[in-house]
C-alpha positions in Angstrom: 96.0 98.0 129.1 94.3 95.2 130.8 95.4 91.4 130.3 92.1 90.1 130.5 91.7 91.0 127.3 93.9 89.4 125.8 93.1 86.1 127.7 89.8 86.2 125.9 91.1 86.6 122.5 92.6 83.5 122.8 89.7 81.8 124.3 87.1 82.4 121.2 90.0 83.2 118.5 88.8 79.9 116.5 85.4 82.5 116.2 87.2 85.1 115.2 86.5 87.1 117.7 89.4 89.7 116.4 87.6 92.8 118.0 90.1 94.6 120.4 89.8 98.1 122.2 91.9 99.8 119.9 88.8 99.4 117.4 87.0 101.9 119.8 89.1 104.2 118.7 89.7 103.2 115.2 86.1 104.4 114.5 86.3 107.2 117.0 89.7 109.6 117.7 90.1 111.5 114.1 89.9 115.2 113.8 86.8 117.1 112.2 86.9 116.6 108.5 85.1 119.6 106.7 85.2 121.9 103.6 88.3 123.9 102.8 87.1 127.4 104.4 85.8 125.5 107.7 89.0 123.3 107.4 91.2 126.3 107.3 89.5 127.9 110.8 90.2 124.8 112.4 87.2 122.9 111.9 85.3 125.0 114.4 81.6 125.6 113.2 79.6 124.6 116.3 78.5 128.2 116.0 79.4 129.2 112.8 76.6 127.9 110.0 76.4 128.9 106.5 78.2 125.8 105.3 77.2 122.4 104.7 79.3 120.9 107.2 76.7 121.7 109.4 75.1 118.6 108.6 77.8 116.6 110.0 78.4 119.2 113.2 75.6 121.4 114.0 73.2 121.2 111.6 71.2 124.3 113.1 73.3 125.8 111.1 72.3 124.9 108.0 69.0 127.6 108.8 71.5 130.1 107.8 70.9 129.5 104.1 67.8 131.5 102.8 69.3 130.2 99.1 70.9 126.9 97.6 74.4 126.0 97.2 75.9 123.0 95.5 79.2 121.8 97.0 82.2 119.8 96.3 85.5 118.8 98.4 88.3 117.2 97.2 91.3 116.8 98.6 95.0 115.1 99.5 96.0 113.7 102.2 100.3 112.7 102.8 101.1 110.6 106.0 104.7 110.4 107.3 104.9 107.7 109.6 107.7 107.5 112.6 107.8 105.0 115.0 109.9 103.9 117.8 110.3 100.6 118.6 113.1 99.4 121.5 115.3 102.6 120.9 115.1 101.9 117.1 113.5 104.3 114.9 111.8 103.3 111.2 109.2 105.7 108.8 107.6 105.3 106.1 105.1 107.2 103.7 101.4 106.8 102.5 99.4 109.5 100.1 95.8 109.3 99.0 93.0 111.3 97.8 90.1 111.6 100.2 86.7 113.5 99.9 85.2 116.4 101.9 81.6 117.5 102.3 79.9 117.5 99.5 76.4 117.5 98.0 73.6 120.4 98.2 72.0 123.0 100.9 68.7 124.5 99.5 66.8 127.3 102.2 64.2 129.2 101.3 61.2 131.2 103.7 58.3 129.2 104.8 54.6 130.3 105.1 55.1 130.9 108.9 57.2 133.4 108.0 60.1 131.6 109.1 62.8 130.0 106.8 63.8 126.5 106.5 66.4 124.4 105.2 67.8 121.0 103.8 71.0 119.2 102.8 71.7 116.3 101.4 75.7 115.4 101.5 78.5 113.2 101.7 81.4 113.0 103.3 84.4 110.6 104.7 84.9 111.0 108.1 87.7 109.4 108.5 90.6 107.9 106.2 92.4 104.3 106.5 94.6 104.5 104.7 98.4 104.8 106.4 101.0 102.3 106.7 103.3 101.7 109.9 106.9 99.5 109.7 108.3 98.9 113.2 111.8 97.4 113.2 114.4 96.5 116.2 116.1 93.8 118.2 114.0 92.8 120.8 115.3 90.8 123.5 112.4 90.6 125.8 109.8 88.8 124.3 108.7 87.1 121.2 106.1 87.5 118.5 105.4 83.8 118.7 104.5 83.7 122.2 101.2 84.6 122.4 100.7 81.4 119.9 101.6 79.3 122.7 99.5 81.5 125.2 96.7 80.6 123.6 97.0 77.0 123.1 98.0 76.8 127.0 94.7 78.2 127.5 92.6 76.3 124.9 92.7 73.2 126.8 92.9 71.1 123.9 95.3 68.7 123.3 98.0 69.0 120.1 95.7 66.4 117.5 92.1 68.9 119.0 94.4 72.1 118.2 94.9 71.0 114.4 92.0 70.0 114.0 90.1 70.3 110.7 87.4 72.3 112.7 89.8 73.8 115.0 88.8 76.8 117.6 92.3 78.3 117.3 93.1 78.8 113.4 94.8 82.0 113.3 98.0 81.4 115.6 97.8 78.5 118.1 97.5 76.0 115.3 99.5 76.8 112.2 102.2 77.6 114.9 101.5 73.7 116.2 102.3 72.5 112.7 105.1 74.3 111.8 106.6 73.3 115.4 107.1 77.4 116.0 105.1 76.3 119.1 105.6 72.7 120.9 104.7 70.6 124.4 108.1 70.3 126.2 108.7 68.2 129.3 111.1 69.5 132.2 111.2 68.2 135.5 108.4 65.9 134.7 106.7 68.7 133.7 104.7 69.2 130.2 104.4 73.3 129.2 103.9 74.5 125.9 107.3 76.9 124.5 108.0 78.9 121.3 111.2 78.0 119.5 112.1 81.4 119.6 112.1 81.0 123.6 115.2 79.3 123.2 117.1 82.6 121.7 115.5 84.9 124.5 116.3 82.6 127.3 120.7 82.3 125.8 120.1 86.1 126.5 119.7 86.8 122.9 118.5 89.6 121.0 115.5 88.6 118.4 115.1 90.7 115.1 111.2 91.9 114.9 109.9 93.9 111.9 106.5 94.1 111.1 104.8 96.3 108.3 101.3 97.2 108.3 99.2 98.4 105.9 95.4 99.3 106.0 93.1 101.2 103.2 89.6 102.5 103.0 87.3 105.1 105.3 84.2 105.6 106.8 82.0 107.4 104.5 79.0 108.8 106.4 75.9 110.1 103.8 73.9 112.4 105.8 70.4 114.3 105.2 69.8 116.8 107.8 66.9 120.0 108.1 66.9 123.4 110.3 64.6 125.8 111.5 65.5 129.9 111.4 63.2 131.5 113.8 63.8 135.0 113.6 67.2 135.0 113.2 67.4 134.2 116.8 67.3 130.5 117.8 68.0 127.8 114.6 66.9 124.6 115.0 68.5 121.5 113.3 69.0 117.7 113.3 70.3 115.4 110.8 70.2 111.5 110.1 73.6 109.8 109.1 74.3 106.5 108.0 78.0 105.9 108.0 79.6 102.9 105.4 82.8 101.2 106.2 85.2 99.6 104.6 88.6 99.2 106.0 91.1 96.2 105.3 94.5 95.8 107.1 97.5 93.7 106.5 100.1 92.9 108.4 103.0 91.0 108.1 105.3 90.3 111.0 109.0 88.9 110.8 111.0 87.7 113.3 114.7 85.8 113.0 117.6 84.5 115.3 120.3 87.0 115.4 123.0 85.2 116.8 125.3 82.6 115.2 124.3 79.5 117.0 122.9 77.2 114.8 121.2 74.6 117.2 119.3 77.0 118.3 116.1 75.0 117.5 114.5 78.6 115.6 115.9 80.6 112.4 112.6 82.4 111.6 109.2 82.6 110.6 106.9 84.8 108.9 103.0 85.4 109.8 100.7 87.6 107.6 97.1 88.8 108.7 94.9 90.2 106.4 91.4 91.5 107.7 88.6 93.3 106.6 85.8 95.2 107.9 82.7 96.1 106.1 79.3 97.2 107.0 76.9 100.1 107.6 75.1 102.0 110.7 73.1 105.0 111.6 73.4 108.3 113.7 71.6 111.4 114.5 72.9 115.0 115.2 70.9 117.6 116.9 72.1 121.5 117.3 70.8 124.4 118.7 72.6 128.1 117.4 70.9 131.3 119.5 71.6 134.9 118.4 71.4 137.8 121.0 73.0 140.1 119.0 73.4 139.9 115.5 77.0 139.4 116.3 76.9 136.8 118.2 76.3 133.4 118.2 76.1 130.4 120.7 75.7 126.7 119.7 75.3 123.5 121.4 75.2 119.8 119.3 74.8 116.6 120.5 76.1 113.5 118.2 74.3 110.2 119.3 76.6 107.0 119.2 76.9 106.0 115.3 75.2 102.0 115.7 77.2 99.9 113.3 76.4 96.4 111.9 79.9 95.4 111.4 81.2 91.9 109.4 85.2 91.2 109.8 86.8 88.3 106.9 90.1 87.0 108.4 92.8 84.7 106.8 96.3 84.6 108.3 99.2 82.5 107.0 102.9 81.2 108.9 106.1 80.4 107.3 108.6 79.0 110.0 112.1 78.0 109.3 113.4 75.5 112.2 117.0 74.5 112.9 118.1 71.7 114.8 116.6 69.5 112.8 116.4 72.1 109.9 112.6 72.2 108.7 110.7 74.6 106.5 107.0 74.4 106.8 103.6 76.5 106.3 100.5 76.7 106.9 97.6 79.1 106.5 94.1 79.3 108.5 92.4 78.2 106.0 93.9 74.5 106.7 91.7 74.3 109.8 88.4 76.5 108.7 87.5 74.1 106.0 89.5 76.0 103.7 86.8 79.6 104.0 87.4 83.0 105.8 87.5 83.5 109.0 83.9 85.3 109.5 82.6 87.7 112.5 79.5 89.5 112.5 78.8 92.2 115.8 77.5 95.7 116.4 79.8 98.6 117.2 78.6 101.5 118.7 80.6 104.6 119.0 81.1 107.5 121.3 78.5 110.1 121.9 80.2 113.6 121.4 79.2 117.0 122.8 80.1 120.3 121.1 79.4 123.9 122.9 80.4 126.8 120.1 80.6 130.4 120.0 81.4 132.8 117.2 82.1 137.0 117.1 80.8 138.3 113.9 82.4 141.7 113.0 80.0 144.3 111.1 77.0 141.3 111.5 74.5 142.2 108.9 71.8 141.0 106.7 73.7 141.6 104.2 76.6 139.2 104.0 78.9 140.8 101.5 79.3 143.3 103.9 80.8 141.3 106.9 84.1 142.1 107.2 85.7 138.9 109.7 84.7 136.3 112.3 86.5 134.4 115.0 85.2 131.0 115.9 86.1 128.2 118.4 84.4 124.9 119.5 84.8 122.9 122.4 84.2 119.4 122.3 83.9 116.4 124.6 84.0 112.5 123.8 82.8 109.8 125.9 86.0 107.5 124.1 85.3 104.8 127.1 81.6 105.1 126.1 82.1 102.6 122.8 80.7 99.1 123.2 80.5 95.9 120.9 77.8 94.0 121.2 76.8 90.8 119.8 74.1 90.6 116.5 71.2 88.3 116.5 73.2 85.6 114.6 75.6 85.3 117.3 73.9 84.8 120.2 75.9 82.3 122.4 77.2 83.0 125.8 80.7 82.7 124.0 80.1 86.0 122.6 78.4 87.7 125.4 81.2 86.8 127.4 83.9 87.8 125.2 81.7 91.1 124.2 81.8 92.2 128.0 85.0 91.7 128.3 86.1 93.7 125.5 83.6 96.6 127.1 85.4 96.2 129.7 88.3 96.8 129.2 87.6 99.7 127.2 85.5 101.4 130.6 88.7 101.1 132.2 91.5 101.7 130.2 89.8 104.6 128.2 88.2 107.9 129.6 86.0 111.1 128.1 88.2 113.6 126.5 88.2 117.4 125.6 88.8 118.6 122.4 89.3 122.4 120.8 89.3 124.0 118.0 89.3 127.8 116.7 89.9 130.4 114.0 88.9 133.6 111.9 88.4 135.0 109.0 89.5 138.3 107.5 87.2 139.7 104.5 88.7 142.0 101.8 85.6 142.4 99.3 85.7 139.5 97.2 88.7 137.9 98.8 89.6 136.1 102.0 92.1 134.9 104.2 91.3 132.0 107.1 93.2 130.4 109.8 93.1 128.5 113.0 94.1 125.1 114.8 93.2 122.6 116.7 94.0 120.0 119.4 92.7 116.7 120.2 93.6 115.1 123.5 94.2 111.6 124.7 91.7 109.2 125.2 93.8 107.0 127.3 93.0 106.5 130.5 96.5 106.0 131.7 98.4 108.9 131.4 102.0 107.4 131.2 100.2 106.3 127.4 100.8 109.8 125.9 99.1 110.5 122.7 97.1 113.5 121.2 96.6 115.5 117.9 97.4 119.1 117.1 96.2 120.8 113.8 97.5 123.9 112.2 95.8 125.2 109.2 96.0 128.4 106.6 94.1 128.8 103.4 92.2 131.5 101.3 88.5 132.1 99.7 87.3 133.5 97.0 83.0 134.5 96.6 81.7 136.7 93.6 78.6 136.4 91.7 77.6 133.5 93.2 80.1 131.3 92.4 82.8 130.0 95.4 86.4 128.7 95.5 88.1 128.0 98.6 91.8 126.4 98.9 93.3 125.6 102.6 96.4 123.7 103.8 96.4 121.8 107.1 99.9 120.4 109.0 98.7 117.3 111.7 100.8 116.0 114.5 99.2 112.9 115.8 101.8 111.4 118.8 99.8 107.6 119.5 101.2 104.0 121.0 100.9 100.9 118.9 100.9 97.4 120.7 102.2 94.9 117.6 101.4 92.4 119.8 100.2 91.2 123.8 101.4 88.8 126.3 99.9 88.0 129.3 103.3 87.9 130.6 103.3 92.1 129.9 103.2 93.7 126.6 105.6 96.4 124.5 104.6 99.0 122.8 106.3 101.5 120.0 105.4 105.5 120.5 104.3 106.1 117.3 104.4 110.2 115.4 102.0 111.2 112.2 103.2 113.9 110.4 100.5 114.9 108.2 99.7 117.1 105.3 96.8 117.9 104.0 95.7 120.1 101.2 91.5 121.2 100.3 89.9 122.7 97.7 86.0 123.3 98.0 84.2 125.0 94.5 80.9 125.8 94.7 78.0 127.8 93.1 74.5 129.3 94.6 71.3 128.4 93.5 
């Protein structure tokens, strides 16, 4: 990862300008959430149709539906969390329920001759909520370090830092008045040092845990139409408007490990908590042509999702000093006239690609009498193609600048990315059995960062008299990096494994 980066979050932090390149991603690199049969072939429906997830994929192939179905997804999601952090290993555990696609597909003929469709539906996208806890004895660098970056960059003097109004509330400044951060003189010299410095330099170890939390989703509502001409070529396209609501916090510890105690630092304890709300718009187009009955070839195109984001930031710092012993705190809202931090910018996300094809065994008009499929998707994301951009209420060269730099960084330390998925079903009568995978590769540019997702799934149907159940059960490996924090001076990251397990029911009837 770049250091500019980081030089410009210190910059404009007093404006919370919190938006780093790992939100690219945050609202980006999550696998295909779907109903329980398309879940349990993968995800793959480029091609596919007949379900409502073809609002949020392909929606050409919601011109597959000549009646009505009403649909509903739940489901539950369990998150094992490993991490390694300096050869030490810690987990943890998050569940939560989440929601699938859901809502209503009506098709019927039109006076062309042709047949037509729409859907109305809902579905989250992605889900927030996790928790990581990193944990280890770090003797390279501290925590408190990039608290003293930023003031050295600030220009301001101590009494401008801690300030009333100051630009640097979340670290430079509570740090400043607990004395975790202070001006020291050598050689004639004045530079700015974290207490903590002193343990690092004695060629001590420091101990580091931090524990992060986050919670909500995106939750993308999504009305979309297709076209069946002649059961040949489909036409469809469909207008999304995703809501989010994510909120992280994070508290970070860090303590002297050694004996001495003139030391100058004992310990302090910093907690962030920030939240994300806000709302955008996409649009999905897909194409599905049949040349035989029994095949099928699709092609989709996702536009970025445009989001108006607004980010609420308060962060607090206990620091325990030895040498002389002193036990202060202080909280961001000392220096923001005691309100949130507040941030409002537009996001906009990758644009996606997805070219499909499907093997129908014993096509026919009459469905009941199809006996499997097998299905796969390929799927490309421009990842470095995210951008934040400032909104018409910020429109100072402060966050232009900062806004390019973030884009950026993300150009150059992210890259477009393949993506596959594929499965089958097998039909007895009334009864069926589904399977398939899927694997989602890095986004990172540099390929010493190693990270990607792999998705097994399993699950059965059931269709008779118009009425639908469908059950599936999906294993995720997710392997990722996770910076807790950055120094200009080089940055550490832990390697990071999500075990996942996920289980989906969809019940449905026909109208």
């Amino acid at each position: 990862m770049k250091k500019n980066i980081l030089l410009l979050c210190l910059l404009c932090s007093g404006k919370i300008f919190a938006q780093t390149p790992e939100d690219a991603l945050k609202y980006s690199w999550y696998p295909q959430n779907a109903t329980a049969r398309i879940m349990a072939v993968g995800g793959a429906m480029g091609s596919l149709g007949g379900d409502i997830t073809a609002t949020f994929v392909n929606p050409a192939g919601l011109g597959f539906y000549k009646t009505g179905d009403f649909v509903l997804t739940p489901g539950f999601l369990s998150k094992k969390n490993d991490a390694d952090y300096f050869n030490n290993h810690s987990s943890v555990n998050k569940s939560s329920f989440n929601l699938g696609p859901s809502g209503f597909v009506i098709g019927g003929p039109t006076q062309s001759g042709k047949s037509a469709s729409f859907s109305l539906a809902v579905n989250q996208s992605v889900s927030f909520n996790n928790s990581l806890h990193l944990n280890a004895l770090n003797n390279k660098s501290s925590f408190s370090e990039q608290f003293a970056e930023e003031f050295a960059n600030s220009g301001l003097s101590i009494d401008g830092a801690l300030n009333v109004n100051s630009s640097v509330p979340y670290g430079a400044a509570p740090a400043l008045y607990t004395y975790l951060i202070d001006t020291v003189t050598v050689a004639g010299n004045t530079t700015i040092k974290a207490a903590p410095e002193y343990i690092l330099d004695a060629g001590q170890a420091l101990r580091q845990d931090m524990y992060k939390q986050t919670n909500g989703g995106i939750y993308e509502v999504a009305i979309g139409g297709a076209i069946d001409d002649n059961d040949k070529w489909m036409y469809g396209a469909s207008i999304g408007i995703p809501i989010v609501y994510y909120k992280s916090n994070t508290t970070f510890t860090e303590s002297d490990t050694s004996s001495n105690t003139s030391n100058y630092f004992n310990s302090f304890k910093y907690n962030d908590t920030y939240t994300t709300t806000g709302g955008g718009v996409n649009l999905k187009l897909g194409a599905i042509f049949r040349p035989q009955e029994y095949l099928r070839f699709g092609l989709a195109i996702h536009t970025p999702s445009f989001m108006w984001l607004h980010d609420k930031r308060v962060t607090t710092l206990n620091t325990q000093i030895e040498n002389p012993v002193l036990n202060s705190s202080s909280t961001s809202l000392d220096f923001t006239n005691n309100e949130p931090g507040v941030s409002k910018y537009i996001q906009s996300s990758p644009w996606k690609a997805i070219l499909s094809g499907s093997y129908v065994f014993r096509e026919t008009q009459d469905v009941t009498r199809q006996r499997a499929f097998i299905t796969a998707d390929v799927e490309y994301v421009n990842y470095k193609g995210s951008r934040f951009h400032a909104d018409n209420s910020a429109s100072g060269m402060d966050y232009k600048s900062y806004y390019n730099g973030v884009n950026d960084v993300i150009k150059s330390d992210y890259k477009g990315a393949f993506n596959f998925r594929a499965g089958g079903e097998l039909k007895f009568n009334t009864f069926m059995v589904r399977g398939g995978f899927a694997y989602y590769s890095s986004p990172y540019a540099d390929a010493s960062l190693k990270a990607s997702q792999a998705l097994a799934s399993g699950g059965i149907g059931y269709r008779n008299k118009g009425v639908f159940i469908d059950l599936t059960y999906i294993h995720n490996i997710t392997k990722d990096i996770n910076f807790p924090y950055r120094l200009e001076t080089g940055s550490y990251y832990a390697t990071t494994q999500q075990k996942r397990d996920q289980v989906v029911a969809t019940v449905g009837f026909k109208f």
